[in-house]
Structures are given as structure tokens and as C-alpha cells.
C-alpha positions as CSV (number, residue, x, y, z in Angstrom):
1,X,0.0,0.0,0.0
2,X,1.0,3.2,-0.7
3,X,-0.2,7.1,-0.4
4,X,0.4,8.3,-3.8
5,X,-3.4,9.0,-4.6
6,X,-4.1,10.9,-1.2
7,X,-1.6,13.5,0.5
8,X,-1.6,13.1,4.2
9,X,-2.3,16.3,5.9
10,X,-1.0,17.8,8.9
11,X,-2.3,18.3,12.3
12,X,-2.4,20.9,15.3
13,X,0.4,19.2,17.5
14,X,1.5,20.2,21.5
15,X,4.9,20.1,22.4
16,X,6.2,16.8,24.2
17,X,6.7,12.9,22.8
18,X,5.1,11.2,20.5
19,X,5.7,7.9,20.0
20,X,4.5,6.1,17.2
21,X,3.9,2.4,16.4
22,X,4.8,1.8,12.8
23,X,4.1,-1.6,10.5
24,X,6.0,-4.5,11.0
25,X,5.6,-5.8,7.6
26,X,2.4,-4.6,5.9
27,X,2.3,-0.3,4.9
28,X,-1.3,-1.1,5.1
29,X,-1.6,-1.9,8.6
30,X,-0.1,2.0,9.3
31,X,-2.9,4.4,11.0
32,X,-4.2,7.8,9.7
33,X,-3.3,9.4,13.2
34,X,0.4,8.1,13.1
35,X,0.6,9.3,9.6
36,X,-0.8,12.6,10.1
37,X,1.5,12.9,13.5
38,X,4.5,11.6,11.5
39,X,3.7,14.7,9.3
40,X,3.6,16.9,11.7
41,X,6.0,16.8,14.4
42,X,9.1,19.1,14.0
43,X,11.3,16.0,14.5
44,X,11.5,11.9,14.1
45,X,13.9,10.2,16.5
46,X,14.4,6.3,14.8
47,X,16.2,3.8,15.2
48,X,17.7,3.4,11.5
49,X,17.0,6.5,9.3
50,X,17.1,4.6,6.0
51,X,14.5,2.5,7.2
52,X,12.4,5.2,8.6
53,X,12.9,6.7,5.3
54,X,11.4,4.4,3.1
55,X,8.3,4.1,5.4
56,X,8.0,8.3,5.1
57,X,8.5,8.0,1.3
58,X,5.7,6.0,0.8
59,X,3.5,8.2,1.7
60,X,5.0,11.3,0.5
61,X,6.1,12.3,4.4
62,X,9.0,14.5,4.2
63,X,10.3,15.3,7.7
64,X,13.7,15.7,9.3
65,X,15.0,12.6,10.9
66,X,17.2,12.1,14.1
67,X,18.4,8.6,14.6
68,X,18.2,7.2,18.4
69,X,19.5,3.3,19.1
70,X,21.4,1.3,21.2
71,X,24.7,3.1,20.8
72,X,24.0,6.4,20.7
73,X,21.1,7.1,23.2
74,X,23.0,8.2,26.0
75,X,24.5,10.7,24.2
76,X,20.9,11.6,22.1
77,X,18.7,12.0,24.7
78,X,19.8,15.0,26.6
79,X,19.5,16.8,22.7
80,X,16.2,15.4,22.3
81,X,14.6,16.2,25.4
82,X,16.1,20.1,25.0
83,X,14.1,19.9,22.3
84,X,11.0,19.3,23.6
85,X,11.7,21.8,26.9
86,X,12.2,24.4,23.9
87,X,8.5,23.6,22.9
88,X,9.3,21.5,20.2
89,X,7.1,18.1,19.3
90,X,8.9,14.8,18.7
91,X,8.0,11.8,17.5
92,X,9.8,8.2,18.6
93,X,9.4,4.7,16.1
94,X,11.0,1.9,16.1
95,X,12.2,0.4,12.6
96,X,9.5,-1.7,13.1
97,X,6.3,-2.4,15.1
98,X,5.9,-0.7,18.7
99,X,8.8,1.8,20.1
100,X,10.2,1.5,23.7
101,X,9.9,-2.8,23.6
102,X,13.1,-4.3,23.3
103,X,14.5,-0.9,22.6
104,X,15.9,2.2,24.4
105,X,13.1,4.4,23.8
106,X,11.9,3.8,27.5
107,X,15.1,5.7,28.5
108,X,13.7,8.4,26.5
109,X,10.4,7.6,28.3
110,X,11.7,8.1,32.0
111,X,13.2,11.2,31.1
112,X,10.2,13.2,29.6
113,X,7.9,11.9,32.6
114,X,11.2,13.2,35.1
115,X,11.3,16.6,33.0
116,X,7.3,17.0,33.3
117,X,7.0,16.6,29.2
118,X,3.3,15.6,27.7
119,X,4.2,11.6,26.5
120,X,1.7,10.7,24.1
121,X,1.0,7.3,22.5
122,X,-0.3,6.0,19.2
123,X,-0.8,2.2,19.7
124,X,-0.5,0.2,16.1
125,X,1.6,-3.8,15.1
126,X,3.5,-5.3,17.8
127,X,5.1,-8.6,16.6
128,X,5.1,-9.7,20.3
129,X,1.1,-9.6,20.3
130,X,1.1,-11.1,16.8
131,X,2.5,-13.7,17.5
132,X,1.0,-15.0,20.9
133,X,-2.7,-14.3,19.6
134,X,-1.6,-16.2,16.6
135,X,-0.3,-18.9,18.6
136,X,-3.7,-20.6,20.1
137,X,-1.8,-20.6,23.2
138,X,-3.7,-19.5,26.3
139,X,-3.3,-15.1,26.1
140,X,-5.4,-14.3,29.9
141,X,-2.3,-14.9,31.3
142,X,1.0,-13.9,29.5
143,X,4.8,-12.7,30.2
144,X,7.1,-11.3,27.9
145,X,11.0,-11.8,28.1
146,X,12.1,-10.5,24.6
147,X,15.3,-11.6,23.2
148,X,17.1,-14.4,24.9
149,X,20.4,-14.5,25.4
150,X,23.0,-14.9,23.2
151,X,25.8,-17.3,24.9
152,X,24.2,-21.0,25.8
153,X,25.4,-20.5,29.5
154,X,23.4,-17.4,30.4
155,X,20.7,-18.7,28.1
156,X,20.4,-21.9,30.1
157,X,19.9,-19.8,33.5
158,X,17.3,-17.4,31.9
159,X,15.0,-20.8,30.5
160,X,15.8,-22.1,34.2
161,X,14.2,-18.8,35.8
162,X,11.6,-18.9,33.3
163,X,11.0,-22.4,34.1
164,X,9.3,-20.9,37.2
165,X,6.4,-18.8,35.2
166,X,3.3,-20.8,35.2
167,X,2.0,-18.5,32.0
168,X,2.6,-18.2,28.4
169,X,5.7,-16.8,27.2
170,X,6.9,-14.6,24.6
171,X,9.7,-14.7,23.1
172,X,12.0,-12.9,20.2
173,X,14.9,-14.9,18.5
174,X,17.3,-14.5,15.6
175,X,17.3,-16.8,12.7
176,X,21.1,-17.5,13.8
177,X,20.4,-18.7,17.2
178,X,16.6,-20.1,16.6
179,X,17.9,-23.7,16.7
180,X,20.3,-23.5,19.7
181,X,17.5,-21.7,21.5
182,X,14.9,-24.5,20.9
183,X,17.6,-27.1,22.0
184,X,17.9,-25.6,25.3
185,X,14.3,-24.7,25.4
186,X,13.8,-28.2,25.3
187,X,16.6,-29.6,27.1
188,X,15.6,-27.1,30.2
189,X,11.3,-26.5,29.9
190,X,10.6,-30.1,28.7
191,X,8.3,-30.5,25.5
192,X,6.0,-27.8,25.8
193,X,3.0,-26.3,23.6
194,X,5.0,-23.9,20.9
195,X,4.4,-21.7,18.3
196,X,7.0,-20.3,16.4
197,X,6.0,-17.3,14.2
198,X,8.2,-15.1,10.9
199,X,7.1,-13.1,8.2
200,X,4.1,-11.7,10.5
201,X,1.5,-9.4,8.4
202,X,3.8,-10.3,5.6
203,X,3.0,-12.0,2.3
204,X,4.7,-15.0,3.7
205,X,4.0,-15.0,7.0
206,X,4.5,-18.8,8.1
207,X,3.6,-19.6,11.9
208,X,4.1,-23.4,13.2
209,X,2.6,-24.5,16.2
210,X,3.1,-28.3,18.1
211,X,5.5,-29.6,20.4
212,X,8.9,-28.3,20.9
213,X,10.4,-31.4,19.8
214,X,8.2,-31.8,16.8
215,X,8.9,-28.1,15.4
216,X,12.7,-29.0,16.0
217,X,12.2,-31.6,13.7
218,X,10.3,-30.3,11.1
219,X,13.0,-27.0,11.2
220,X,15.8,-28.9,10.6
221,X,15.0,-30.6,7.5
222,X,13.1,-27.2,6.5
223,X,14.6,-24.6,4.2
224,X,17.4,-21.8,5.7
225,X,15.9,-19.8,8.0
226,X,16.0,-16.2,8.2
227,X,14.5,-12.8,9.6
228,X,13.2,-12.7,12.8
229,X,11.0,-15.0,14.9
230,X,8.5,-14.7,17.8
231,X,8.4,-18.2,20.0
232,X,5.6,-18.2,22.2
233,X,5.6,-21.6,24.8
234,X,2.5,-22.6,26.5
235,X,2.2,-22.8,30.2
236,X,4.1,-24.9,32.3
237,X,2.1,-28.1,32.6
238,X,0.8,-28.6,36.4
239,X,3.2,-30.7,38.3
240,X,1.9,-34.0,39.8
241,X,3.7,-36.6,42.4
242,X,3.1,-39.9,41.4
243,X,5.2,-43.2,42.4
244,X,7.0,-44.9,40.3
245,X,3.9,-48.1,39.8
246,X,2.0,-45.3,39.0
247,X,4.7,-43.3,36.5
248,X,5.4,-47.2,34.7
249,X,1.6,-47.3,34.0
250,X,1.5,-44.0,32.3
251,X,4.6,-44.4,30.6
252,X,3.6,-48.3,29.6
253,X,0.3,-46.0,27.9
254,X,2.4,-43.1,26.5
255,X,4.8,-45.5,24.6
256,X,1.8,-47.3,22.7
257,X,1.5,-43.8,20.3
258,X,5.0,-42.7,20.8
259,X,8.8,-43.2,21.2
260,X,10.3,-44.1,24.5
261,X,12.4,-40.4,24.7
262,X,8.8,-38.5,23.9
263,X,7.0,-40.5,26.3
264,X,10.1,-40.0,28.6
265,X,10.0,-35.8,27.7
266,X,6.1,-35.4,28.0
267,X,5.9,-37.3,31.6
268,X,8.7,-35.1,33.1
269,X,7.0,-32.3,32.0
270,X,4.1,-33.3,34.4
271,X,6.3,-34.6,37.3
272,X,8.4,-33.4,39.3
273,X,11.1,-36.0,39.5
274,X,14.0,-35.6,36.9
275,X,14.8,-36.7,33.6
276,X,17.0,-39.3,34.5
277,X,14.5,-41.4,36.8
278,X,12.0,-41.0,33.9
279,X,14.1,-42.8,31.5
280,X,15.1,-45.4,33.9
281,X,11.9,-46.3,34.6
282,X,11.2,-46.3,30.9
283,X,13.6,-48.7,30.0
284,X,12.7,-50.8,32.7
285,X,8.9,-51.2,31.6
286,X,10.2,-51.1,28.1
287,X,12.2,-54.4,28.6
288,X,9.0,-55.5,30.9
289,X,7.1,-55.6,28.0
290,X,9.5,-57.4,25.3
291,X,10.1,-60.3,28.4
């Protein structure tokens, strides 16, 4: 979609912060407000200008640009909120989606609120939300955590903490480390509900949803990934003691419509003794049954 048919007009604007969600993959999905307040501010602050650039050209948007990211904030922000004490009005966006989440923006935020300066917010895509109402995963209930990690040690610990949420989780992952962070996802939160979303709003947008183990699966032998993904996991199944008569019974059931290591990952999901007793008691009811 573009604007070439209908010129966006300009508004009456007070001085102060506006931030601005913008599309994360569809022009379309763009609002007449944050077009019209994108017009009309004295000022955008971005993330990367030359993406912030195409979005304005599309719709024929032709104002002065600022960038503000990770590396340069601290030394930004003191120039953008002068601006805005000198009656100026701003607007923040992210390259895309919703500013201030997984960004510094809230920085920018905290400072307007300490310096008394009118914050105002036009809501649009957030690939977060996307993703989890996408998913089919339970959404009454939901925490975010945003990008995991990078190094499998402090990943590890973060899944272990998480571990402790009883609610769906969101979460944002590179293409590069999507695999490594499903292997530890399973390895540490068991085989779990998932859906694991790309492309959202796009032409392409491709979402897969099953079990951790099964999505693992069906990634490997799939086609190079790449772009961006949102993993949502379902809640942590309910924990249940049972003794180990009881655990061979269900396990004995399990392994009728699946393989020994799924039956062995589904019931330590909904236990709370450890992997290794599982599989030990696996085997044994396993060799119960060929004898």
C-alpha cells in the first residue's frame, strides 16, 4: 500500500513525545493518526533512518530525521529532550512495530515523565502480540521476556528462571540462534506447547505450532531460515507426584503412540522427578514388555 493518490495532511500538535507504532511488515496496517502525527512533528527520532525513510516516502512524508539506538542514546537523549523543553514536538518509532519494547526508547520515556514533558501514544503492530494471539496458546495470562540471550550458559539460566512462570511466554529470537534456543528450550522447559511465528502481516508469513520437539524436527529438514522469529511456549504443565507403579503405567500407555524419549519428555513435564528417573523407569517397563 502506498499514499500516492491521497496527501496526508497535517495536524495541530503540542509540544512533548510522541511515539509512534509503525508496521512490521504490511504499509497497510499504518494508522491515519500516526501518519498525520509523522507529518507533523518538527522531529523523528528512529532507530535506523534509511528504514524510517522508506516508510515516510511511501507516503510522501517529508520530515527531518534524528536517529536514536542502542549506541548512541545516552549521548541523544539529553538533545532530544532540550528539544522538547524548547517547545518543540517529537516523535519516537522503532524500525519496526511498537517503540520502547526491546528498545531504548523507554530511556527516552523516563526522562520526559522526570522533566514533566506531555508523552503521548499512538498504539498500532506489535510482533510480540502477533505472535502470541496467533499462537492458540492461552493469552489471559501472559509474560514477555524478549530476546534471549545470546551465549548458551546465560541462556540456560534465563530458560531455568523462566521455568518458574506458570504462564505463556513470549519470546524474540534471531534466525542465527533459533535452533540452539529451541535445543535448550527443550533440554531445560521439557516439550512444551510452541508456536514459532516469521514473516508476520507479511505475504509469507508462516507460523508453526506443536510440540517443541516436533517443530525442532520439522525445522531442521526445513529450508534456511531467516528474519526474525517470535516463539511463544505454552504454560508450564501442572506438576503431579506420582510413584514410580503409577509413573510405569502411564509411561507403559504413553509409549503405545510414541517413542520411548517423547513419552520420557512429556511425563517429566508433568512430574516433578527428573529426567534421568524418567528414563530409567522407561527402560525398565520397556524391557518389561518385550520379556
Amino acid at each position: 500500500m502506498t499514499n500516492s493518490k491521497h496527501e496526508v495532511g497535517k495536524i495541530d500538535l503540542k509540544p512533548g513525545l510522541y511515539i509512534v507504532a509503525t508496521p512490521i511488515g504490511n504499509l497497510g496496517d499504518v494508522s491515519l493518526r500516526a501518519l498525520e502525527t509523522l507529518n507533523s512533528v518538527d522531529q523523528i527520532a528512529c532507530e535506523d533512518t534509511r528504514v524510517t525513510k522508506k516508510l515516510l516516502k511511501s507516503f510522501a512524508i517529508a520530515t527531518r530525521l534524528t536517529s536514536y539506538h542502542e549506541y548512541n542514546a545516552k549521548r541523544n537523549r539529553p538533545k532530544l529532550i532540550a528539544k522538547m523543553l524548547d517547545g518543540r514536538a517529537l516523535a519516537l518509532v522503532s524500525d519496526a512495530g511498537t517503540p520502547t519494547i526491546c528498545d531504548p526508547g523507554y530511556k527516552l520515556v523516563r526522562e520526559c515523565i522526570t522533566n514533566n514533558i506531555t508523552i503521548t501514544f499512538l498504539p498500532g503492530a506489535s510482533a510480540s502480540l502477533s505472535g502470541l494471539v496467533l499462537s492458540g496458546l492461552p493469552t489471559d495470562r501472559f509474560y514477555f521476556h524478549g530476546y534471549l540471550a545470546p551465549k548458551q550458559k546465560k541462556r540456560k539460566q534465563e530458560l531455568y528462571d523462566l521455568n518458574t512462570i506458570p504462564t505463556t511466554i513470549v519470546i524474540y529470537e534471531t534466525s542465527e540462534r533459533l535452533m540452539g534456543a529451541l535445543e535448550d528450550i527443550l533440554a531445560v522447559l521439557g516439550n512444551r506447547e510452541i508456536a514459532v511465528a516469521r514473516e508476520l502481516t507479511k505475504l509469507y508469513e508462516e507460523i508453526k505450532r506443536g510440540r517443541v520437539e516436533e517443530i525442532l524436527k520439522e525445522l531442521y529438514s526445513n529450508q534456511k531460515l531467516k528474519g526474525e522469529y517470535v516463539i511463544v511456549l505454552g504454560p508450564k504443565a501442572a506438576e503431579v507426584v506420582v510413584g514410580d507403579k503409577e509413573l510405569s503405567k502411564i509411561l507403559l500407555n504413553r509409549m503405545e503412540d510414541m517413542s520411548l524419549k517423547d513419552a520420557v519428555l512429556e511425563v517429566v513435564s508433568l512430574t516433578k522427578r527428573s529426567r534421568q528417573e524418567i528414563y530409567k523407569i522407561a527402560l525398565a517397563v520397556k524391557k518389561a514388555k518385550k520379556g
